[in-house]
VOGU-3710 file (C-alpha; in Angstrom, 3 decimals, decimal comma):
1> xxxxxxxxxx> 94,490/60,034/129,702  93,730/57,750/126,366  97,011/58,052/125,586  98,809/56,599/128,105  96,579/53,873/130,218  93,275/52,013/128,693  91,612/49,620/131,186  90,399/46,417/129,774  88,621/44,764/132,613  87,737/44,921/136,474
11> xxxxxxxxxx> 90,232/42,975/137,213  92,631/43,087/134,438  95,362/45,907/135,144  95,819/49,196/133,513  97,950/48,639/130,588  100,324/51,787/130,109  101,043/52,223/125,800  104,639/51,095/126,058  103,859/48,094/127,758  100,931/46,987/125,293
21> xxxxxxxxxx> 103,064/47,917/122,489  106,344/45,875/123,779  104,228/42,611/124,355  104,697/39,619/121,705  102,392/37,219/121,243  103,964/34,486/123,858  103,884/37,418/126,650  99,978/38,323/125,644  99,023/35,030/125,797  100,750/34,742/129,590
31> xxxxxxxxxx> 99,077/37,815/130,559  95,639/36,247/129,712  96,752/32,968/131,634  97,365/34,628/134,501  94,532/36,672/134,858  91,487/33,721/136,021  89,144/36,475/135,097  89,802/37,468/131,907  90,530/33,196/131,002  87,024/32,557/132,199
41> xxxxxxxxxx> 85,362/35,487/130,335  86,967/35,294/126,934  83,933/36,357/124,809  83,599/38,006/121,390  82,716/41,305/123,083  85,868/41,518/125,412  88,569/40,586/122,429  86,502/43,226/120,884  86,913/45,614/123,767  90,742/45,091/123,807
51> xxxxxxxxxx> 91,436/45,657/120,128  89,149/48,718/119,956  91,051/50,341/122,755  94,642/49,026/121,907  93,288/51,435/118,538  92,330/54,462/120,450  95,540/54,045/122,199  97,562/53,649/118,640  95,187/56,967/117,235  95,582/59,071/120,445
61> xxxxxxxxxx> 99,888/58,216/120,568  99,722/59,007/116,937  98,039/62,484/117,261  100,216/63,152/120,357  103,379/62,526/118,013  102,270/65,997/115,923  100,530/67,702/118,883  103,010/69,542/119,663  103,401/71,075/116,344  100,069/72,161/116,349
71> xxxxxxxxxx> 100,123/73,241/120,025  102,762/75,589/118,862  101,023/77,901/116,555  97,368/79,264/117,508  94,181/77,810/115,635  92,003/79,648/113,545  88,572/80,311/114,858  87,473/77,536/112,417  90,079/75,133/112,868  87,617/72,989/115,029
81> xxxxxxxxxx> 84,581/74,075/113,189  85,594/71,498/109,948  87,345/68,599/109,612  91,579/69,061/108,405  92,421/68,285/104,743  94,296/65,004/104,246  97,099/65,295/102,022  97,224/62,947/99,177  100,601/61,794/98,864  101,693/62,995/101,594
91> xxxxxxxxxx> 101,665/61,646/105,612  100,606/64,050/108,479  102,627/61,906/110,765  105,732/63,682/109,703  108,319/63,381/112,888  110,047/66,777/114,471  113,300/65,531/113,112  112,214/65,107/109,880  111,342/69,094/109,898  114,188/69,774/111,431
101> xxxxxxxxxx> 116,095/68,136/107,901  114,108/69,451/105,909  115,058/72,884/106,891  118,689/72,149/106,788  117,837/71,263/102,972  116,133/74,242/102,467  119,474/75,990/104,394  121,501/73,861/101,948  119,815/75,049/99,144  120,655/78,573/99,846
111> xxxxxxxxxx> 124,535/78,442/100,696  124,446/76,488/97,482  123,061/79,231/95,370  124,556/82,153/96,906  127,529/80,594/97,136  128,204/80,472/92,605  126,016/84,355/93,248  129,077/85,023/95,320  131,795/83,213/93,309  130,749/84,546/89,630
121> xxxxxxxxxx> 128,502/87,391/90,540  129,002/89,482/93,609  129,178/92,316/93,875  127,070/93,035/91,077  123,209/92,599/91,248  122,524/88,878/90,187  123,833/85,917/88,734  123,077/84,683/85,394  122,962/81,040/86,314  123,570/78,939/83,046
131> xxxxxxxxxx> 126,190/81,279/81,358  127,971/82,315/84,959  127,578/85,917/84,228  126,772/88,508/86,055  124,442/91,396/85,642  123,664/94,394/87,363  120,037/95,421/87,045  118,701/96,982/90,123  121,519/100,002/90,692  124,431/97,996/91,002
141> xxxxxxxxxx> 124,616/97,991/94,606  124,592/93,754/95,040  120,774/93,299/95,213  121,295/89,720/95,760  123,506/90,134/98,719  121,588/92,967/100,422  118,153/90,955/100,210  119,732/87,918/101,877  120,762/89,522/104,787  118,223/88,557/106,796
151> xxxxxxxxxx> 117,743/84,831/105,372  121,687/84,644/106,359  121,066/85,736/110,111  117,811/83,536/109,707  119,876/80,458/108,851  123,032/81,711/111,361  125,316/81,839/107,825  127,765/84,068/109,872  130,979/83,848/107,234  128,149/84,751/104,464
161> xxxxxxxxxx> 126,716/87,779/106,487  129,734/89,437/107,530  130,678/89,923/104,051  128,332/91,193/103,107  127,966/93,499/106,009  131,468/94,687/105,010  129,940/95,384/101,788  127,413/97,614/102,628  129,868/99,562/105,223  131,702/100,802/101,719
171> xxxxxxxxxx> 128,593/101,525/99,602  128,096/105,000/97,658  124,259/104,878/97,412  124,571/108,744/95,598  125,953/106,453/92,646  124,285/103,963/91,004  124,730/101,810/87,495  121,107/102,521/86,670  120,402/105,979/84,910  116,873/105,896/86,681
181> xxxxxxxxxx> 116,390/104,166/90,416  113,233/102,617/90,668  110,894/103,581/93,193  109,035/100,560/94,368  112,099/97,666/93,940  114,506/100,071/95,395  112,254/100,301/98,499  111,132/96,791/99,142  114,796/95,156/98,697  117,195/97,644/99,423
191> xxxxxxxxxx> 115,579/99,982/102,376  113,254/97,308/103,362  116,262/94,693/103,433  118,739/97,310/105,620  116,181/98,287/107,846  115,334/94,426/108,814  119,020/93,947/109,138  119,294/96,928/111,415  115,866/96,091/113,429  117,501/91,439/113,706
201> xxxxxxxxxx> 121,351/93,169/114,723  120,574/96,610/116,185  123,817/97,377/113,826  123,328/101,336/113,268  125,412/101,092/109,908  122,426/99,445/108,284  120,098/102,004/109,632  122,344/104,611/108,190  122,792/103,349/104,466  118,813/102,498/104,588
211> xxxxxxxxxx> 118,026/106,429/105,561  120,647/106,919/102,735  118,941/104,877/100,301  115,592/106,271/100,879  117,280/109,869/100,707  117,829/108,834/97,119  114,441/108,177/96,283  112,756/111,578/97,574  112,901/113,356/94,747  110,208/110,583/93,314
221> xxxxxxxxxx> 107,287/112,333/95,112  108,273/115,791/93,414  105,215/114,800/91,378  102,018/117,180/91,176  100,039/114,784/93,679  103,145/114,155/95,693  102,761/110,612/95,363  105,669/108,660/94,009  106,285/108,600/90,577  108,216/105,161/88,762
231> xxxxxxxxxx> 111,705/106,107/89,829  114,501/108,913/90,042  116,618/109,971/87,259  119,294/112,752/88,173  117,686/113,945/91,301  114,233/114,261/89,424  110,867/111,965/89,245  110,924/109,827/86,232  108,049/107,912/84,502  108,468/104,574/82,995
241> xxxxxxxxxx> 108,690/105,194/79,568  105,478/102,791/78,014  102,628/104,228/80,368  103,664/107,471/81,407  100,739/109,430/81,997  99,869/107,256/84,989  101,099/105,828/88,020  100,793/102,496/89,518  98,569/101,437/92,565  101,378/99,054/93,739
251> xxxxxxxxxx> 104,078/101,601/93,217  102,785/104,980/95,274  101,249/102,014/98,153  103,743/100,079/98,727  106,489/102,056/100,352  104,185/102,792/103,714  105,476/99,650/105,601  109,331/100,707/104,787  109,053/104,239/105,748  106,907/104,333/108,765
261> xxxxxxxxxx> 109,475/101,971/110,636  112,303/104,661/108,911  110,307/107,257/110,525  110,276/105,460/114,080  113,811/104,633/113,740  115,330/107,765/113,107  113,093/109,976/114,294  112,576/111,582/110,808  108,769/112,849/110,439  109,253/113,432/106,495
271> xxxxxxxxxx> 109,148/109,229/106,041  105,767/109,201/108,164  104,396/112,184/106,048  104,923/110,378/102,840  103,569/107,280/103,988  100,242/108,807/105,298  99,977/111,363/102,371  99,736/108,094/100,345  96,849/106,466/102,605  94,849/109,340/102,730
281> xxxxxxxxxx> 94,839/109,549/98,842  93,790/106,409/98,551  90,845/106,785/101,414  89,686/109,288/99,057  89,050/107,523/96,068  88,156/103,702/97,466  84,653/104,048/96,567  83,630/100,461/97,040  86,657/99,005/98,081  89,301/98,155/95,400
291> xxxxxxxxxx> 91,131/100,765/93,388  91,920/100,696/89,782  95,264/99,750/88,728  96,286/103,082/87,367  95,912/106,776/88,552  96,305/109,842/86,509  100,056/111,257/87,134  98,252/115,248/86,553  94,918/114,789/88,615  95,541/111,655/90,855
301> xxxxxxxxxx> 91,847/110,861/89,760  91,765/106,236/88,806  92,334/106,530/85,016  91,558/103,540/83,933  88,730/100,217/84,851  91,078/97,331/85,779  90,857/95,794/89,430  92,999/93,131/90,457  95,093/92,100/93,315  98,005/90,711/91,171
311> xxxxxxxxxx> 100,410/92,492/88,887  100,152/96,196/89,433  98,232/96,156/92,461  99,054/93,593/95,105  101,019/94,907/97,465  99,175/97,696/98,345  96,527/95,995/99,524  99,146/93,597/101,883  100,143/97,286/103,233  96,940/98,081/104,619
321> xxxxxxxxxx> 96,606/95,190/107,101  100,779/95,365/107,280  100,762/98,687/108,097  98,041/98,975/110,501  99,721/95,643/112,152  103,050/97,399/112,149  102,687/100,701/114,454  100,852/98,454/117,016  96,820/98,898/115,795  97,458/102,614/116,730
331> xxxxxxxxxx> 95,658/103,728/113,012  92,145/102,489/112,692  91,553/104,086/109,417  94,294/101,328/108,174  92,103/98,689/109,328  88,870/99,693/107,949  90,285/100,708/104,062  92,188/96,868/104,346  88,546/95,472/105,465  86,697/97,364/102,722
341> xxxxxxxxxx> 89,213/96,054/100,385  88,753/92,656/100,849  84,789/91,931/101,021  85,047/94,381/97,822  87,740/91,481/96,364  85,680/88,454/97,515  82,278/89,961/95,835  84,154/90,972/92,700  86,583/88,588/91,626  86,341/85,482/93,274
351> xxxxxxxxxx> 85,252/82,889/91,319  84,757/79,038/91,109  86,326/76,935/88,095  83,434/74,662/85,961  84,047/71,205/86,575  86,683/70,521/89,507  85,068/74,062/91,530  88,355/75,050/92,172  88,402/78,641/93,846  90,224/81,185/92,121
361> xxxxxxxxxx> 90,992/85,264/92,106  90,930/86,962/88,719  91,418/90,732/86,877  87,879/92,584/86,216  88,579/95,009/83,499  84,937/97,029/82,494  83,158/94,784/84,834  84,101/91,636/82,745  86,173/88,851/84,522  89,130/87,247/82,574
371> xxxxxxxxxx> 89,081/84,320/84,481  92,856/84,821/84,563  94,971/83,480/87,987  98,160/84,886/88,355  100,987/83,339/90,256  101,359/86,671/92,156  97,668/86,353/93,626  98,371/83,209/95,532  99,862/86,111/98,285  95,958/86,834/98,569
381> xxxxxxxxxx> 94,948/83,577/100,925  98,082/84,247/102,674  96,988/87,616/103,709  93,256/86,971/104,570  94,349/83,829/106,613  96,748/86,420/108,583  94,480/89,126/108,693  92,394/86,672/110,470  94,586/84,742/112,844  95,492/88,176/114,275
391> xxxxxxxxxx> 91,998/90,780/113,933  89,277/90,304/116,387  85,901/89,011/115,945  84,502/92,819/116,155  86,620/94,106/113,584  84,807/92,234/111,152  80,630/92,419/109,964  78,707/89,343/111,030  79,583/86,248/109,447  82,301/87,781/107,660
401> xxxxxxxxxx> 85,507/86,588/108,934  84,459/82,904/108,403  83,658/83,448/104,571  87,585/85,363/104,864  88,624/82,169/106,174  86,615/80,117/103,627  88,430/82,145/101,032  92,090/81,598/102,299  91,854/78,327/102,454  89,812/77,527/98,892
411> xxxxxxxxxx> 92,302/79,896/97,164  94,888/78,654/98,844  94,268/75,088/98,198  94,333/76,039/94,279  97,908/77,307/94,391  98,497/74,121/95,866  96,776/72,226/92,946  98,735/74,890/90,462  101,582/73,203/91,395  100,511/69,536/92,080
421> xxxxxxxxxx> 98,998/69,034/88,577  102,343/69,846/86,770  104,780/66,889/85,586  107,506/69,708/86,907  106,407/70,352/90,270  106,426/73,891/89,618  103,802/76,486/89,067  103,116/78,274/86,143  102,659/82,153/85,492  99,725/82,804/84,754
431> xxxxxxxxxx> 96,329/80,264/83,907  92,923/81,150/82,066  89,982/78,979/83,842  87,068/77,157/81,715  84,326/79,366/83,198  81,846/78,176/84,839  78,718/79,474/82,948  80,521/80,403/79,522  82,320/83,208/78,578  79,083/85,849/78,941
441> xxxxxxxxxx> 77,971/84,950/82,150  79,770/86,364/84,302  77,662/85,760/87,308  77,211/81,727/87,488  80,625/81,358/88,851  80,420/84,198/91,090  81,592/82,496/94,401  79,758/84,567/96,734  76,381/83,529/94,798  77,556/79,708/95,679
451> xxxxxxxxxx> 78,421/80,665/98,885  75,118/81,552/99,734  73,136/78,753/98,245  75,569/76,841/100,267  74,200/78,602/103,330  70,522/78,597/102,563  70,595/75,236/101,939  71,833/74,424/105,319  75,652/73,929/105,152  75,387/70,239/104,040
461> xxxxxxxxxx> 78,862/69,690/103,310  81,876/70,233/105,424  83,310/72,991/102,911  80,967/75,671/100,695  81,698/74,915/96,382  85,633/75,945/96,241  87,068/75,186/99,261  87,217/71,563/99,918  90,149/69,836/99,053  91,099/69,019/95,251
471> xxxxxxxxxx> 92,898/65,880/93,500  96,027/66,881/91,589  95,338/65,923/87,646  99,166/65,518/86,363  98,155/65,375/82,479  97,901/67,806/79,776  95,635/70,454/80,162  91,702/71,378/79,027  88,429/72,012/80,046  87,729/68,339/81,020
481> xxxxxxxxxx> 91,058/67,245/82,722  92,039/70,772/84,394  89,688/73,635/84,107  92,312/75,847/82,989  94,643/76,712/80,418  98,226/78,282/80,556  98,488/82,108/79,625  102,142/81,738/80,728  103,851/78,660/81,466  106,987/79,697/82,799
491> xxxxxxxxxx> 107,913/79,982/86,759  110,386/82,385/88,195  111,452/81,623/91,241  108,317/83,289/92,769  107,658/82,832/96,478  103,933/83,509/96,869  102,503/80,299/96,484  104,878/78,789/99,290  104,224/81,780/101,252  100,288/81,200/101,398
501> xxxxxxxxxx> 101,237/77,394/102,258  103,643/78,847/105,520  100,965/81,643/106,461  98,333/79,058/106,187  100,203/76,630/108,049  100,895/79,078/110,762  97,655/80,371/110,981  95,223/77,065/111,306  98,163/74,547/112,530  97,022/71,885/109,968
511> xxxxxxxxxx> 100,004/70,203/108,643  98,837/69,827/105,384  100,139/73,126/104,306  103,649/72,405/105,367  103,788/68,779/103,787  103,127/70,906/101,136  105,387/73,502/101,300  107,628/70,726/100,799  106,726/69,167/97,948  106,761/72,464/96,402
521> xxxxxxxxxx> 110,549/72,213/97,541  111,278/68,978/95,822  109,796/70,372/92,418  112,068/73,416/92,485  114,954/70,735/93,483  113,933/68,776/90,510  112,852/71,039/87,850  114,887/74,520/88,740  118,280/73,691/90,215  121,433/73,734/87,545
531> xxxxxxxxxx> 125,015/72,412/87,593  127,151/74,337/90,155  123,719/74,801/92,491  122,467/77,798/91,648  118,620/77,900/90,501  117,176/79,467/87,204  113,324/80,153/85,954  111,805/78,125/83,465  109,926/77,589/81,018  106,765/75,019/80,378
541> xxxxxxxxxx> 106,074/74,032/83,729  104,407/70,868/82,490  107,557/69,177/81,067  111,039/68,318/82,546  114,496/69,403/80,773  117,059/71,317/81,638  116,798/72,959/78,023  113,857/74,878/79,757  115,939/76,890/81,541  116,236/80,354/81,471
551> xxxxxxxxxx> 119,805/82,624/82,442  117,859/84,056/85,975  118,394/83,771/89,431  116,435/86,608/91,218  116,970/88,249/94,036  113,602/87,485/95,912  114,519/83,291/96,022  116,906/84,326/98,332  114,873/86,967/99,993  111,397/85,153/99,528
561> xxxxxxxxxx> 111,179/81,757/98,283  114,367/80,149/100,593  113,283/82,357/103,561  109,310/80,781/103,729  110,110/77,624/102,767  112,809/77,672/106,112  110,685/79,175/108,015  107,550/76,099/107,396  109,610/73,744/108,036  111,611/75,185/111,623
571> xxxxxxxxxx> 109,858/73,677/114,758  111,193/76,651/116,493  109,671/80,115/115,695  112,195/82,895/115,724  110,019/85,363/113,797  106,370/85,351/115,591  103,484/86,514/113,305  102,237/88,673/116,123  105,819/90,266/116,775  106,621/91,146/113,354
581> xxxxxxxxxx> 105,472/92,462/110,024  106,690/91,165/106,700  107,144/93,596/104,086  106,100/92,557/101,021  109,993/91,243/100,318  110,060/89,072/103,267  112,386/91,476/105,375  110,717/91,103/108,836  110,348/94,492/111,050  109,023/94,706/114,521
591> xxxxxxxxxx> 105,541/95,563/115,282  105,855/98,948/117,526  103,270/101,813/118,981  104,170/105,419/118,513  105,188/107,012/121,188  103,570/110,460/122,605  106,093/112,311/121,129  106,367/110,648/117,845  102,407/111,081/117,925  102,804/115,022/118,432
601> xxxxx> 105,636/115,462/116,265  104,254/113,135/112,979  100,757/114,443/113,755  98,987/110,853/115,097  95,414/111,518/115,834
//
């Protein structure tokens, strides 16, 4: 092998790597001495010889030194197809104990945080970081504490876990300090959160109080659609107040992961009945493949012309491919409604900025593009590059799961640059792009049109327009420098950007996405941490101060941001993408396949 012998000459012996690389210049020039053959035939081609493969030899050990990292995850069918990005600032060469620290800052991070949570917070909700206050604003039950269960047994934070563990054994979930529960947070912290803690400790308390919470919320689908309506307010659906006519696709679709496992793990065919009632509503009305944002609370008819897969929609689409993942690949119509969805996404709102052709996902409201990005989409390449790394070549039409692929990556790479181009380090919000024909063409930056050219004209660059790699601009903003503007310049302790750069990384094994990862960890070190070690949004993402601040710690940094950014940057893998499903919280649950009986009894064609 290359990398450990290279022979020189006939009669000059194999040189193993150590021994070339422990040789000084008295010992090399001894080791020509000696050798008659190599004295007498000291030519311009043989020096040339030795350096080229003392190179190879160098290149080869220094591959070797990360090859293990990338033997570790499984390649993406296109992994060897194009060349891997090269990070900027950044070195590929990063050793296994380096990762290994950089977790235990990421680890650090979170007993740091939790820890003033716990001190001048707990048990309430969440911590108001720069006044040490603390608020309760999602029921009262300690949101903050229940979503970091997992991220504690994650990190093996036993003194953390056990109390709250304790905690939950003396919850009331019939009470609550909110006059309404809300539907879709309720479900994705609070039962998604117990049921992972039950599923990583087989601890049937946690089961319990998840059943209990999801009890709670029943009375939401007393709607005339039985789908589920905003929240519960004594015992009875309640609406939201400012749009109460209609419901939410991200609200009555994202509850399917959460209660199919409920319905496996207790047995209880009402949470499987729900879940599907859902699905099959929305088979009905996909039409092309997206869904509207909002659907008529009277007729369950779309009510209105927006398509997006950011705020008010986003999760439902992750629940296709998470639920179909989930019960083992048992429930094809999953499969083919999460398909649908996506080529529908890619031909309808992808679309390539005007001057640096960076790839981005917008809102189509009457079939006109805002050209917005949301911080929230950058879950998008996260989920294509997953959907890929674990759906077969059949599932998809010819041709299509490389342009899925092409996608990830380009989309992913701008989150990436979202981040990179700010003096912060931080993302912000929400960003208009510069489009790429003017505002009334909506079709010249159409990335499926460039796509094509691309192909037609015979795939002469490594990438298709939008999905090379992009030079960070750290500046102020415009058309010229950037592409894009800021609609909202704040970040909030969002986790989908790092989560596309830990699926991504997982999914193709180039390191580039996890040297990234961290760098997105030093900005939030830099530009969101405050005194005592908690971590607050922000605003202007382009300047540093601590007057920026904001008084917010979520819950989801703990649940979301913390949890990714650990798991990019372990070289083991406790959480397989194959073995479980993340809900759209983070809280991992194990992929299963219903059982005959469950099949019978939940009626499982």
């Amino acid at each position: 092998m290359l990398g450990h012998v290279c022979y020189i000459t006939p009669t000059l012996p194999l040189l193993t790597l150590e021994h070339m690389l422990s040789l000084n210049s008295e010992e090399a020039g001894k080791l020509i001495q000696g050798n008659p053959s190599l004295r007498y035939r000291r030519r311009l081609k043989n020096g040339v010889l030795i350096v080229a493969c003392i190179a190879l030899v160098l290149l080869y050990s220094f591959r070797s030194r990360i090859g293990d990292a990338w033997a570790s995850f499984p390649r993406s069918d296109f992994s060897s197809e194009r060349p891997m990005r090269e990070p900027y600032s950044e070195t590929s060469l990063t050793p296994n104990t380096t990762w290994n620290w950089r977790a235990e800052q990421v680890k650090k991070a979170f007993k740091t945080a939790y820890s003033q949570y716990q001190k001048y917070a707990f048990p309430a909700d969440e911590l108001r970081p720069l006044s040490n206050h603390s608020v309760n604003n999602f029921n009262g039950w300690g949101v903050t504490a229940l979503d970091s269960i997992d991220t504690m047994i994650l990190m093996n934070l036993t003194e953390e876990y056990e109390k709250v563990r304790e905690h939950v054994s003396t919850l009331d979930f019939t009470h609550s300090t909110s006059s309404t529960l809300p539907f879709f947070e309720t479900v994705i912290r609070y039962v998604g959160g117990l049921a992972s803690a039950y599923y990583l400790t087989g601890d049937q308390m946690f089961l319990n109080s998840a059943e209990s919470v999801a009890k709670e919320l029943l009375p939401a689908f007393d709607t005339d659609i039985a789908l589920p309506a905003y929240g519960v307010h004594q015992h009875r659906p309640s609406t939201n107040g400012w749009n109460s006519q209609n419901l939410f696709l991200a609200e009555i679709a994202s509850f399917q992961v959460e209660f199919k496992y409920l319905a496996h793990a207790t047995q209880q065919a009402k949470y499987f009945e729900h879940a599907e009632r859902a699905v099959q509503h929305l088979k009905q009305h996909q039409g092309s493949g997206l869904w509207p944002t909002n659907f008529d609370m009277t007729s369950g008819k779309p009510s209105n012309t927006q398509f997006t897969v950011a705020a008010l929609a986003d999760s439902a689409y992750e629940y296709l491919l998470k639920g179909y993942l989930l019960s083992g690949r048992t429930e094809p119509h999953l499969l083919q409604m999460y398909l649908a969805s996506m080529r529908d996404a890619i031909s309808r709102l992808v679309y390539i900025s005007k001057t640096r052709n960076l790839l981005y996902v917008t809102d189509v409201i009457d079939g006109r593009p805002l050209h917005n990005m949301q911080h929230l989409a950058c879950f998008f390449p996260g989920l294509l590059a997953l959907g890929n790394h674990l759906l077969p070549e059949t599932a998809y039409q010819r041709g299509e799961k490389e342009m899925f692929q092409f996608v990830a990556e380009g989309i992913a790479e701008t989150c990436w640059i979202l981040y990179a181009d700010q003096v912060s380090g931080v993302g912000p919000e929400e960003v208009r792009f510069e489009p790429y024909g003017g505002n009334d063409d909506h079709q010249a930056g159409k990335w499926v049109n460039h796509f094509e050219k691309w192909k037609s004209d015979g795939r002469r660059t490594p990438w298709p327009p939008g999905v090379g790699p992009a030079k960070p601009v750290v500046g102020p903003t415009g058309t010229v420098n950037r592409d894009y503007y800021y609609n909202n310049d704040g970040w909030y302790l969002r986790p989908e950007a790092i989560e596309a750069m830990y699926l991504l990384w997982k999914t193709t094994g180039d390191v580039v996405w996890r040297e990234r990862a961290w760098k997105m960890f030093e900005g939030i070190e830099r530009s969101a941490k405050v005194p005592g070690g908690a971590y607050a949004t922000r605003r202007n993402v382009n300047v540093e101060g601590a007057q920026l601040h904001n008084d917010d710690q979520q819950s989801f940094f703990f649940a979301e941001t913390l949890k990714y950014l650990y798991l990019a940057f372990l070289e083991d893998d406790p959480w397989p993408l194959d073995k479980i499903v993340f809900n759209t919280e983070a809280h991992p649950l194990p992929v299963f396949a219903w059982s005959e009986s469950e099949k019978h009894s939940f009626g499982i064609a």
